[in-house]
N, C-alpha and C positions, 0 to 999 in steps of 0.2 A: 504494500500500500504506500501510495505514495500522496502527499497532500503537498498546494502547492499554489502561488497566489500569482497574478500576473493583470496585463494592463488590459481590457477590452477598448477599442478603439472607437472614436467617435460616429455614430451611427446617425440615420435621417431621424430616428426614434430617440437616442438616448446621447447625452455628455458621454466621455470616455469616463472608463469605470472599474473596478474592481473585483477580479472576478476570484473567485476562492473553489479551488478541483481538488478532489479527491479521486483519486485512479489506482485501480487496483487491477493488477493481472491474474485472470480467472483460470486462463489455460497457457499452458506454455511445452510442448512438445516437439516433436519432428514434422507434424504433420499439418499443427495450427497455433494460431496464439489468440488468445481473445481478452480485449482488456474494458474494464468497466469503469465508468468514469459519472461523478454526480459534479456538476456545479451549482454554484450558489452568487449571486449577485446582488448583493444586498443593498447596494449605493444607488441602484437603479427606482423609477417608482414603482412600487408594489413588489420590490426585489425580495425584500421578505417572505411574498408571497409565494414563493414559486422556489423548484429546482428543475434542473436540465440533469436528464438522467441519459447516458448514450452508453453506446458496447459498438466494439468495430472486432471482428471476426472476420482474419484471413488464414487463408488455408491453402497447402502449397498444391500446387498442380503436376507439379514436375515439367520437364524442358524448360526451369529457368522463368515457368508461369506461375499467378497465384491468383488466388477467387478471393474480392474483398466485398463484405457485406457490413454496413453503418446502420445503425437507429439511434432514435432517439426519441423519449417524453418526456411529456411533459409536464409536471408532480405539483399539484397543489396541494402540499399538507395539512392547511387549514380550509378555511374557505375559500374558493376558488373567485376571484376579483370579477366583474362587469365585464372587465376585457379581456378575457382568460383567451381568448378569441385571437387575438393582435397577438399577447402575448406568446401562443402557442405558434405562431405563420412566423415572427419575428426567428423565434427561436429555430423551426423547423430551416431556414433561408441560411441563418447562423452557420448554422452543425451541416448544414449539405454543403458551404463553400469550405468550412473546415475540412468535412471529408474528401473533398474534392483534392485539395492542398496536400495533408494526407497521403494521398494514392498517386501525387505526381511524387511526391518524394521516394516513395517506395518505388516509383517506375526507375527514376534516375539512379538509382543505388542500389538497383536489382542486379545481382550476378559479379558485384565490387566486396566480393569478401578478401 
């Protein structure tokens, strides 16, 4: 487990802001790695409200391929806000350019052991 705090950047939605992760590697073998990850943003409005819960699960293909699979939810542990709505499409746009970013890395340094 790894906890770990860093900058999120200024959005059409939000000021840049604080974002505080928790990532833990669930699997780690020859064959896949899956890691699970909750954020929390609490500097944001209704940040308290809410966590970003994602898992990215890759698995090797062989020839030097690999199958990458992301998600993410989106956890209100109290009562869910008006705009749980916004908040979840915000978040959802978030973690897909995140994964995207992600999986160009792994293309680039695929087979550089």
């Amino acid at each position: 487990t790894r906890k770990c705090q860093y900058i999120m950047p200024k959005s059409g939605f939000v000021a840049a802001n604080t974002a505080h992760e928790t990532a833990c590697i669930l699997e780690y073998n020859d064959y896949c790695f899956v890691v699970e990850q909750i954020t929390k943003n609490p500097e944001v409005p209704f940040g308290n409200t809410f966590e970003a819960h994602s898992q990215c699960i890759v698995t090797k293909r062989g020839d030097n391929r690999c199958h990458m699979i992301c998600s993410v939810s989106a956890v209100f542990p109290g009562k869910k806000p008006m705009i749980g709505w916004k908040i979840k499409n915000a978040m959802y746009s978030g973690c897909a350019d995140a994964d995207v970013a992600l999986s160009e890395v792994i293309c680039e340094h695929a087979g550089n052991e």
